[in-house]
DOMIDO-370426 format. One record per residue (C-alpha): residue number from 1; residue in one letter; x, y, z. Coordinates in steps of 0.25 Angstrom, whole numbers, plus 5000, padded with zeros to 4 digits. Each point is the difference from the previous one (the first is absolute). Example, Ala and Ser with C-alpha at 12.3 -4.5 7.8 and 13.67 -1.06 7.14 Angstrom:
2
pt i->1&aa->A&c1->5049&c2->4982&c3->5031;
pt i->2&aa->S&c1->5006&c2->5014&c3->4998;
This chain:
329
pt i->1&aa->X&c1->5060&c2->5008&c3->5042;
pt i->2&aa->X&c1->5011&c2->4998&c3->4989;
pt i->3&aa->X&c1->4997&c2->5001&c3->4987;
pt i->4&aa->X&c1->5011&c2->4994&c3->4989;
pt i->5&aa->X&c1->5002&c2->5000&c3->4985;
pt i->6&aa->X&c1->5014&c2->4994&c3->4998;
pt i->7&aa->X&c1->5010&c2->4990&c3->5007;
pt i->8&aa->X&c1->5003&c2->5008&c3->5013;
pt i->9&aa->X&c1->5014&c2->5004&c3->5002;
pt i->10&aa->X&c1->5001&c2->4996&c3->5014;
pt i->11&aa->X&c1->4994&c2->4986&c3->5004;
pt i->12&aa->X&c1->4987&c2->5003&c3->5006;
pt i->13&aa->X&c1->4993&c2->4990&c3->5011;
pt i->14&aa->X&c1->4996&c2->4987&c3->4995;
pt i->15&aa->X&c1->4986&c2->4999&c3->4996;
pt i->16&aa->X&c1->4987&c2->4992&c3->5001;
pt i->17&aa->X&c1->4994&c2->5003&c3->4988;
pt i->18&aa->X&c1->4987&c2->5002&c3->4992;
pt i->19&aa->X&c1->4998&c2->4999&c3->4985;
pt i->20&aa->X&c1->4989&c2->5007&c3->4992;
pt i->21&aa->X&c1->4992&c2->5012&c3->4992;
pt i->22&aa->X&c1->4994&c2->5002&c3->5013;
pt i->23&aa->X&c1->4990&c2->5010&c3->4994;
pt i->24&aa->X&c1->4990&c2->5008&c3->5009;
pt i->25&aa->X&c1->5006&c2->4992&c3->5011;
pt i->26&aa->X&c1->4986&c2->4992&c3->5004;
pt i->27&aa->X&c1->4998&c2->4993&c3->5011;
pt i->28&aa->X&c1->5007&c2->4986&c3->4994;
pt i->29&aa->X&c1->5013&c2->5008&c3->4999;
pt i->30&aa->X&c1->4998&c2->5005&c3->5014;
pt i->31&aa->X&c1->4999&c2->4985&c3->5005;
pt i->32&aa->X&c1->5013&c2->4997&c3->4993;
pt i->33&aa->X&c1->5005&c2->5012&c3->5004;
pt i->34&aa->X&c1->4997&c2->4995&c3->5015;
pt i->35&aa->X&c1->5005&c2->4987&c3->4998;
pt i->36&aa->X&c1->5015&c2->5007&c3->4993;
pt i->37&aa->X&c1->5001&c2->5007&c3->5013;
pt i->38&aa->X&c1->4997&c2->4988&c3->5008;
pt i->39&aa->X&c1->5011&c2->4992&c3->4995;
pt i->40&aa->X&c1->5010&c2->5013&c3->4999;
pt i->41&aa->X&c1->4997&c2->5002&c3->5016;
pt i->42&aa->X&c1->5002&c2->4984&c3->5003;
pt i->43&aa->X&c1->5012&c2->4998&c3->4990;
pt i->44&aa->X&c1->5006&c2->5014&c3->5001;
pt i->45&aa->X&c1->5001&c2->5005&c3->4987;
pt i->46&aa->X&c1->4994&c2->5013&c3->4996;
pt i->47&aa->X&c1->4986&c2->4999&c3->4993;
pt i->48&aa->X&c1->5001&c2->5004&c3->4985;
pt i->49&aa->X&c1->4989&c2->5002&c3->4988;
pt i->50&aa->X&c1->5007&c2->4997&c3->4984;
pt i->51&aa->X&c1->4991&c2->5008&c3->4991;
pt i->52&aa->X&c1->5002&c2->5004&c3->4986;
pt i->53&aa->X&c1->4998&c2->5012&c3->4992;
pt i->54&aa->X&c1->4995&c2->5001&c3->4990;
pt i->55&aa->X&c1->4990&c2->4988&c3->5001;
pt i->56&aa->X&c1->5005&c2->4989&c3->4989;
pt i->57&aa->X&c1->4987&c2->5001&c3->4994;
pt i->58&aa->X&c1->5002&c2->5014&c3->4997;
pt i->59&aa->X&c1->5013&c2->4999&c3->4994;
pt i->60&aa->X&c1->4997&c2->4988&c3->4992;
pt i->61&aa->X&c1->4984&c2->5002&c3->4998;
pt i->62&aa->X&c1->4996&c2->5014&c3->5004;
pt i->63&aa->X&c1->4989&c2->4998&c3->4993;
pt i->64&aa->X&c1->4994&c2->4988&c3->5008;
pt i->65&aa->X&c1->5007&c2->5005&c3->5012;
pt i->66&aa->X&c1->4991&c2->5002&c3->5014;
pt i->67&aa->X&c1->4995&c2->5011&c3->5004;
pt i->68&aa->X&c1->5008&c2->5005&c3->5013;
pt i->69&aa->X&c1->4994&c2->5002&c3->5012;
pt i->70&aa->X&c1->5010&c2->5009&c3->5008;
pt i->71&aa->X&c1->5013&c2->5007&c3->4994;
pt i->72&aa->X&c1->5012&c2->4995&c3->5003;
pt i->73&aa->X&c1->5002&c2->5012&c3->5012;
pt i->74&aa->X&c1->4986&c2->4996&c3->5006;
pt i->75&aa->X&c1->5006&c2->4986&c3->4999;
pt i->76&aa->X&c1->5013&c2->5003&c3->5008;
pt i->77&aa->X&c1->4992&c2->5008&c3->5011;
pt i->78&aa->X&c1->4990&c2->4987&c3->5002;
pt i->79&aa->X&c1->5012&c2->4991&c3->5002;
pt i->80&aa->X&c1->5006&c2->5008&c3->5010;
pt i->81&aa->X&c1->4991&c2->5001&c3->5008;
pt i->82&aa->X&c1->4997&c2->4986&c3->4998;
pt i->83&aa->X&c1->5012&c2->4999&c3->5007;
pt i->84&aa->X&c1->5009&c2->4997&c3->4987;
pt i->85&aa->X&c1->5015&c2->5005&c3->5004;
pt i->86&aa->X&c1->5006&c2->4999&c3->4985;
pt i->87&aa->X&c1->4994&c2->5000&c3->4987;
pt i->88&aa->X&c1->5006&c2->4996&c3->4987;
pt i->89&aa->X&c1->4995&c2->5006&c3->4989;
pt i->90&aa->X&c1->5008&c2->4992&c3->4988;
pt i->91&aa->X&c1->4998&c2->5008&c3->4987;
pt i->92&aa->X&c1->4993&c2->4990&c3->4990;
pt i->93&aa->X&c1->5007&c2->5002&c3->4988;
pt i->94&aa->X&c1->5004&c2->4991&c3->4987;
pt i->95&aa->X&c1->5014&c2->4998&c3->5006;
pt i->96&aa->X&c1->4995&c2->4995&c3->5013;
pt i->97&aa->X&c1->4988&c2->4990&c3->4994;
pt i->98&aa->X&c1->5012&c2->4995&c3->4992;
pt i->99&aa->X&c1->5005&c2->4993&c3->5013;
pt i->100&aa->X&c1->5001&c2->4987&c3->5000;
pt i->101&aa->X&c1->4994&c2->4991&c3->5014;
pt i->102&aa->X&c1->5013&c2->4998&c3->5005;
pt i->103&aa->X&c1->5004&c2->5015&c3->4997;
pt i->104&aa->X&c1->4988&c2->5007&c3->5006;
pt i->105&aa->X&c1->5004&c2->4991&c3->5014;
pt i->106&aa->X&c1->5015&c2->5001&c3->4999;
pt i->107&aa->X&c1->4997&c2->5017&c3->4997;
pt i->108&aa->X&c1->4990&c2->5004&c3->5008;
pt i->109&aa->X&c1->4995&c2->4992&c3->5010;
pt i->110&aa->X&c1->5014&c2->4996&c3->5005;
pt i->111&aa->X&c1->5009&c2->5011&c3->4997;
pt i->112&aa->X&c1->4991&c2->5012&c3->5000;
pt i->113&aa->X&c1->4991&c2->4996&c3->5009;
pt i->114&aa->X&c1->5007&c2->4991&c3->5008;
pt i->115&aa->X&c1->4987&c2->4992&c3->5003;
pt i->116&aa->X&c1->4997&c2->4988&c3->5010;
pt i->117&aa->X&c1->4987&c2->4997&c3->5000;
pt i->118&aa->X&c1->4990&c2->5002&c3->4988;
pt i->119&aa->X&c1->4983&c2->5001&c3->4998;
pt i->120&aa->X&c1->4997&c2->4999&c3->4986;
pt i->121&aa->X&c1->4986&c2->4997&c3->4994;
pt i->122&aa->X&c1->4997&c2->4985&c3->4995;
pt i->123&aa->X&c1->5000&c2->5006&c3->4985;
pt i->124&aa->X&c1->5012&c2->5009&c3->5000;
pt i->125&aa->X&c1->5010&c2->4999&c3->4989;
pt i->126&aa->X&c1->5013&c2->5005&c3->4997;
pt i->127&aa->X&c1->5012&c2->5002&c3->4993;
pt i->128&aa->X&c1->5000&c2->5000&c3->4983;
pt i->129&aa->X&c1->4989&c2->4995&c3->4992;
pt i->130&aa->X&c1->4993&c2->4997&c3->5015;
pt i->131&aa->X&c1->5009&c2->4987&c3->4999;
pt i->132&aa->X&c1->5000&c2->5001&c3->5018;
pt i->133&aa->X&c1->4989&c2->4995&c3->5006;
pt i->134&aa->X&c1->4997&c2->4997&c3->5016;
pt i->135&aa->X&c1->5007&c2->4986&c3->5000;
pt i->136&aa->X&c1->5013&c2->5005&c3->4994;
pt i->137&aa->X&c1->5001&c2->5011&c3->5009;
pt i->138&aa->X&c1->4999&c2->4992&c3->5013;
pt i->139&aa->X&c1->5009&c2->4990&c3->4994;
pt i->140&aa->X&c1->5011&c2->5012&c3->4997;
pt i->141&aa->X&c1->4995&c2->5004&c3->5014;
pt i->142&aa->X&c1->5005&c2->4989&c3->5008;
pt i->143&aa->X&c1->5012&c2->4999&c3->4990;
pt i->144&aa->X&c1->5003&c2->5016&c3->5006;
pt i->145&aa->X&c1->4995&c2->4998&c3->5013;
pt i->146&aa->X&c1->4987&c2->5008&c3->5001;
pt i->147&aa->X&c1->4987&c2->4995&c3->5002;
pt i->148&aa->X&c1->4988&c2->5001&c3->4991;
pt i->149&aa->X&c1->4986&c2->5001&c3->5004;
pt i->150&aa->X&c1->4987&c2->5001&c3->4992;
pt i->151&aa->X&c1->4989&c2->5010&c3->5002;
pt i->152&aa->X&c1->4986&c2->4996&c3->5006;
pt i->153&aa->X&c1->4988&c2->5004&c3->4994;
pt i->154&aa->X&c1->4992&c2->5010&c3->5008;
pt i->155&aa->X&c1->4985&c2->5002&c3->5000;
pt i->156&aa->X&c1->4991&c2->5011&c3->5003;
pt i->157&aa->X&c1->4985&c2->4998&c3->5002;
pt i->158&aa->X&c1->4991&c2->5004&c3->4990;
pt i->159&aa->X&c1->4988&c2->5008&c3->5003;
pt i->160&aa->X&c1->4988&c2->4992&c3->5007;
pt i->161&aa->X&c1->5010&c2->4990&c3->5006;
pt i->162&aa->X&c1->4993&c2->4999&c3->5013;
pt i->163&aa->X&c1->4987&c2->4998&c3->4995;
pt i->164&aa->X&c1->5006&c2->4991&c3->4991;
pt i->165&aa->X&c1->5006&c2->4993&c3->5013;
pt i->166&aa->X&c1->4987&c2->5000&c3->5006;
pt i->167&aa->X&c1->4993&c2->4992&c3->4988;
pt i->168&aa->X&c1->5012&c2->4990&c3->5000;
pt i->169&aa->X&c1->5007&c2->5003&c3->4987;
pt i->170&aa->X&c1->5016&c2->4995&c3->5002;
pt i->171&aa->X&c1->5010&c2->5008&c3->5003;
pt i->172&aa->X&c1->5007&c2->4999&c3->4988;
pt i->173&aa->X&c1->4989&c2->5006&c3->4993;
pt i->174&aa->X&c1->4997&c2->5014&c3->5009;
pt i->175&aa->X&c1->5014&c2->5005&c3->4996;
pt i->176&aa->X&c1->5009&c2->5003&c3->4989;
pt i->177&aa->X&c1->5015&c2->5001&c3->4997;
pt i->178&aa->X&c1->5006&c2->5014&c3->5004;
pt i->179&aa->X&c1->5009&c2->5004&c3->4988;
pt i->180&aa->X&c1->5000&c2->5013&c3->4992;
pt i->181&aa->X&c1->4992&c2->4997&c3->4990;
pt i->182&aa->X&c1->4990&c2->4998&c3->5009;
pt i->183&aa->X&c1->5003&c2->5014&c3->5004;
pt i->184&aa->X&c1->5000&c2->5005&c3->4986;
pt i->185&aa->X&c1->4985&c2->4993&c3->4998;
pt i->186&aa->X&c1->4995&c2->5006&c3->5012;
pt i->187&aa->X&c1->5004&c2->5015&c3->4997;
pt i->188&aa->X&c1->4997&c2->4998&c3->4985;
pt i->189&aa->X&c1->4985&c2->4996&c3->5004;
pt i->190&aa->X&c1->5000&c2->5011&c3->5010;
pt i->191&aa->X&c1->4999&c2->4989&c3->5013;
pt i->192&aa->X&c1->5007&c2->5009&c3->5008;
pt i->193&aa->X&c1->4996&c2->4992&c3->5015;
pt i->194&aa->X&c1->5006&c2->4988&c3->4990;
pt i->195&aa->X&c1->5013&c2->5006&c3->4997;
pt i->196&aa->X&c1->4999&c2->5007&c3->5015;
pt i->197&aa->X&c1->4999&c2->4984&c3->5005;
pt i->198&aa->X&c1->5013&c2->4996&c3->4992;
pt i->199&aa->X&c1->5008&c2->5011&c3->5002;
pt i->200&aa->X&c1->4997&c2->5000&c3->5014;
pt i->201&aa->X&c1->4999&c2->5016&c3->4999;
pt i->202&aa->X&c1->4993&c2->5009&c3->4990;
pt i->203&aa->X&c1->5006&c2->5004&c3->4986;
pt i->204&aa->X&c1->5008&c2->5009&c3->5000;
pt i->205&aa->X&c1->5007&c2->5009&c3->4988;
pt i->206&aa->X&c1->5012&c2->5011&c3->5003;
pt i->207&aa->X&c1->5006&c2->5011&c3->4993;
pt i->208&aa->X&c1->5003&c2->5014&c3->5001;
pt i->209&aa->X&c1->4990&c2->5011&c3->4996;
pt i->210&aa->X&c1->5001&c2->5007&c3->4988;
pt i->211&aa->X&c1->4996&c2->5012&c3->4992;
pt i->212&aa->X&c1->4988&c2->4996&c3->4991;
pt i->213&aa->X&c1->4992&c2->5006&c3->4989;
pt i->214&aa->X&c1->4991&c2->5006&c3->5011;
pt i->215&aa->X&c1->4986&c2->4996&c3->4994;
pt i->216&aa->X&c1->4996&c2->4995&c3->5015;
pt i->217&aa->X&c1->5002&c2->5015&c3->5005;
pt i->218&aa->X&c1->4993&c2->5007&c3->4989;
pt i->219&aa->X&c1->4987&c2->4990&c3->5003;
pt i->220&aa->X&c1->5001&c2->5004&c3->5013;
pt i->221&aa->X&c1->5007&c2->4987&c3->5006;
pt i->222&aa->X&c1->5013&c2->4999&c3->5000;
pt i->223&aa->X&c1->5009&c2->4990&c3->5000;
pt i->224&aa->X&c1->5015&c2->4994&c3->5005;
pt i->225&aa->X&c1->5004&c2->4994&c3->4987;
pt i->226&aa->X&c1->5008&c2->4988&c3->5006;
pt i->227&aa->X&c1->5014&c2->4996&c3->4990;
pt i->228&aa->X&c1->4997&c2->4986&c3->5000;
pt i->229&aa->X&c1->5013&c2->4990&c3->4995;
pt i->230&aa->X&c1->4989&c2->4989&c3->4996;
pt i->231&aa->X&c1->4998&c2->4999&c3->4986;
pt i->232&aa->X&c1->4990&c2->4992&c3->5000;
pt i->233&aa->X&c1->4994&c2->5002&c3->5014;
pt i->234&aa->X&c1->4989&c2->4987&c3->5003;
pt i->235&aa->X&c1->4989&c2->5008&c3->5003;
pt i->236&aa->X&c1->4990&c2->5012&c3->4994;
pt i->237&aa->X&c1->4991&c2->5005&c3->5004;
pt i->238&aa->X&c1->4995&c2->5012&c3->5010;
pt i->239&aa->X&c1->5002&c2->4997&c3->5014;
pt i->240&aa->X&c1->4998&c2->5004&c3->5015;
pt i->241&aa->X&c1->5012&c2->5002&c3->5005;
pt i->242&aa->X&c1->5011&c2->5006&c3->5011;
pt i->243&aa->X&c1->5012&c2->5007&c3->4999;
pt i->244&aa->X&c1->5010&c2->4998&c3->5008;
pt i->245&aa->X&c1->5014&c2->5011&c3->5000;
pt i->246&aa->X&c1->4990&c2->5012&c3->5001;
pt i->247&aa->X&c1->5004&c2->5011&c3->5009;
pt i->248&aa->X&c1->4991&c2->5002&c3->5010;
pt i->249&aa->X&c1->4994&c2->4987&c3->4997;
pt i->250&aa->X&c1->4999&c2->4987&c3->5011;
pt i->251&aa->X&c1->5013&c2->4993&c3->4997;
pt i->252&aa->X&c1->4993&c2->4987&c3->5002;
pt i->253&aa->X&c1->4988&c2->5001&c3->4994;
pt i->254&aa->X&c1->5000&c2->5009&c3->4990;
pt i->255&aa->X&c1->4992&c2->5013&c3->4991;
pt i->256&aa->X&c1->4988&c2->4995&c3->4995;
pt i->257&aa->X&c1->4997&c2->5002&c3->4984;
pt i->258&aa->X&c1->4996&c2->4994&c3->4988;
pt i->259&aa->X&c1->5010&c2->4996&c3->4990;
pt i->260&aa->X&c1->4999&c2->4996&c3->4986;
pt i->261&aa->X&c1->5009&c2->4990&c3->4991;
pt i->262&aa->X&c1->4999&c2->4999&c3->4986;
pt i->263&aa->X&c1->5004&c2->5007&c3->4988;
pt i->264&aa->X&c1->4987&c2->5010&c3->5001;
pt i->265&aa->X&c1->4993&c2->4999&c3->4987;
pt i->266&aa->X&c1->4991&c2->5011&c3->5002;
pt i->267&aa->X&c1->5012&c2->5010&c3->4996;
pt i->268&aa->X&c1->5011&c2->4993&c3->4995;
pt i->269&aa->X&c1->5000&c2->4990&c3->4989;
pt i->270&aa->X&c1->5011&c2->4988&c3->5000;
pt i->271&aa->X&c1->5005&c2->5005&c3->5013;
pt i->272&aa->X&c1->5007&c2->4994&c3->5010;
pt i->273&aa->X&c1->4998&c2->4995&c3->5014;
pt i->274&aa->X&c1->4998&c2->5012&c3->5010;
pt i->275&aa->X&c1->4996&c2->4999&c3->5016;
pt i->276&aa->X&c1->4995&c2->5013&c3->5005;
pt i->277&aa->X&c1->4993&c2->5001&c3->5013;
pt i->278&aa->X&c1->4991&c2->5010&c3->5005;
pt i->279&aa->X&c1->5003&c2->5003&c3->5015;
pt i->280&aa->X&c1->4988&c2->5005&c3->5008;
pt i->281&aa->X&c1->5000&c2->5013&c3->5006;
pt i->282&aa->X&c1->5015&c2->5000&c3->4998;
pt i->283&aa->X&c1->5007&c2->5015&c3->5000;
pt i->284&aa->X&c1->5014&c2->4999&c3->4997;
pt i->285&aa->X&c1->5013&c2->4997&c3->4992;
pt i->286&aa->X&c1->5003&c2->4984&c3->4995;
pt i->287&aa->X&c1->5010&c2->5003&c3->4987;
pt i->288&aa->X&c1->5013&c2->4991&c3->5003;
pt i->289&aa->X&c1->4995&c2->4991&c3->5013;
pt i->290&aa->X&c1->5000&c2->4986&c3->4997;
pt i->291&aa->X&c1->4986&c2->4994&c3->5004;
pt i->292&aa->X&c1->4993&c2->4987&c3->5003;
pt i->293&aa->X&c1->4986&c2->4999&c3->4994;
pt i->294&aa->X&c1->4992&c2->4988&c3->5006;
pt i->295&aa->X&c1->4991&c2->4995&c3->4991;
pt i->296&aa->X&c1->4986&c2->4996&c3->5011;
pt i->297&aa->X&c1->4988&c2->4998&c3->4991;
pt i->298&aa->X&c1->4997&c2->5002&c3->4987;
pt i->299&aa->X&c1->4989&c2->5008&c3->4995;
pt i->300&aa->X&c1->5000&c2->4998&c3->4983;
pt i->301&aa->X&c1->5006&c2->4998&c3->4987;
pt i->302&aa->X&c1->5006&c2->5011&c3->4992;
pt i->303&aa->X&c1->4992&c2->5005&c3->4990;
pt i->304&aa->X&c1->4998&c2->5010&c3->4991;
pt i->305&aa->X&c1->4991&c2->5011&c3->5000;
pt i->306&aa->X&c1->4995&c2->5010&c3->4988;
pt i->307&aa->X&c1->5004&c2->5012&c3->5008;
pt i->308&aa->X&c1->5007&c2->5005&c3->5011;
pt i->309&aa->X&c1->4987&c2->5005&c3->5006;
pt i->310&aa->X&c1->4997&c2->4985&c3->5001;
pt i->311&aa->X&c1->5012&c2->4998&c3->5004;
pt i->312&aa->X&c1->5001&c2->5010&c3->5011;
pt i->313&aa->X&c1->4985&c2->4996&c3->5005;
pt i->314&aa->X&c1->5006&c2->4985&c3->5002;
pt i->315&aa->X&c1->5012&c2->5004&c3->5006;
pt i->316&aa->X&c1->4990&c2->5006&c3->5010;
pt i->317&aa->X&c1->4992&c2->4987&c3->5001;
pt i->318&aa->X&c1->5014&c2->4992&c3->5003;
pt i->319&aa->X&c1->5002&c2->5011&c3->5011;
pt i->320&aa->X&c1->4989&c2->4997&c3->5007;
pt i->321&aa->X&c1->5000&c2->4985&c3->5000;
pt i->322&aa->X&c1->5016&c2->4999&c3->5005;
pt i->323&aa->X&c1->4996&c2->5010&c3->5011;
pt i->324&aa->X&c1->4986&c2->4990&c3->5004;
pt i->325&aa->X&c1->5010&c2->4988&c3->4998;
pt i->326&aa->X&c1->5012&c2->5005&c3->5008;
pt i->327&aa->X&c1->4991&c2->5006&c3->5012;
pt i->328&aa->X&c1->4994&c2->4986&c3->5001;
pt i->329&aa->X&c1->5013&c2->4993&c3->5002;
């Protein structure tokens, strides 16, 4: 996959085209992604994703900006092998919101992207002030000769659908729209078979281990400290977990452990988000691999404890219920 930042220097392939945040790449990007191929195969264009980075929200409201759900590499590795052959990520700064409709088509749809066909989603604005809307950009579409198409809304069935089938409650109400809020919810409430159904494959935080304060080792269970790029990661909590990069480990499935996320109140005070996960009877070296912890069920809250005594003995406790947990599926 080709990943872009700039106007290329040579013309690249002409491209059917998506627009969007795309976070956590669920299973409503999927379907669109599906459908960009679709028309890429039967119109002969390359598929292409349009991302931003960072998020408007965050450059203009980082405080009321969404929590992200995958980093942008994560991101880039999901769209590839959603079979994405070029992504662009266009650097959202205030020179670029200062665009105007007309200049955000002329600039980089047409000239950097070279774009034919375009999904875009039935809210999306563009350009300065937000002044574009859907209606504007089919009509400056069929002015440059591409073709504009809206995106579906995709929904997934909430838990109980089929006994709700079975009692005779509409369609309508057994599901819910996919989006990444709805991700966000789900892994915030700790629904992790919800967010599992959305995604359509379990959660999953990457990052290369790093040397830590080495509490878990003195307590006798020690822990990968995972470099996390999320800076405000949408769940806590301890976890059953599996690792997957671990040498010696099952490629697919993964080191069994326990993980925890939070800013670990029992020692530190106003501290930042931390994963660290606790392998099983693992024996070796992790510092510098890049891992992917997938997040399976969760077993608490983080809280705080008087001692690390206490601590130590609930760590134990945690131990024992991701071990039951994980044998059990």
């Amino acid at each position: 996959m080709l990943v872009t930042r700039s106007k290329p220097a040579v013309a690249l392939p002409a491209v059917a085209l998506a627009v969007g945040n795309f976070d956590g790449v669920h299973i409503g990007h999927q379907a669109i992604l599906a459908r960009v191929r679709a028309e890429a195969q039967a119109r002969g264009l390359s598929p292409a994703l349009l991302t931003f980075e960072p998020h408007p929200r965050e450059l203009f409201t980082p405080e009321a900006a969404p929590t992200r759900l995958s980093t942008l590499r994560e991101k880039l590795q999901l769209l590839s092998a959603a079979g994405i052959e070029r992504v662009h990520v266009q650097r959202f700064s205030r020179a670029f919101a200062a665009l105007t409709p007309q200049q955000f088509v002329q600039q980089l749809l047409l000239q950097s992207l070279r774009v034919r066909w375009l999904m875009v989603g039935e809210d999306f604005r563009f350009g300065a002030g937000r002044a574009g809307d859907v209606a504007l950009l089919e009509s400056l579409g069929r002015e440059h000769g591409f073709v504009v198409e809206r995106m579906p809304a995709v929904l997934a069935p909430l838990q109980g659908a089929a006994a709700a089938a079975a009692a005779g409650v509409a369609a309508a109400a057994q599901a819910q729209r996919v989006s990444s809020s709805a991700v966000r919810a789900a892994l915030a409430a700790g629904d992790l078979p919800q967010a599992r159904r959305l995604l359509g494959r379990d959660y999953v935080v990457s990052g290369r281990v790093v040397h830590g304060d080495k509490l878990g080792r003195e307590l006798g269970f020690a822990t990968a400290n995972v470099q996390m790029k999320h800076n405000r990661p949408p769940l806590a909590g301890i976890y059953a977990v599996r690792m997957l990069g671990v040498p010696g480990g099952d490629a697919n499935a993964g080191w069994p452990g326990v993980a925890s996320l939070g800013v670990r109140p029992t020692v530190k005070t106003n501290g930042h988000p931390v994963l660290e996960v606790h392998l099983f009877d693992f024996k070796g070296n992790l510092y510098d691999l890049h891992v992917e912890v997938q997040f399976l069920h969760k077993i608490r809250d983080e809280a705080k404890y008087p001692d690390l005594a206490a601590l130590t003995a609930q760590i134990a406790r945690d131990c024992e219920q991701a071990r039951a947990w994980l044998a059990s599926h």
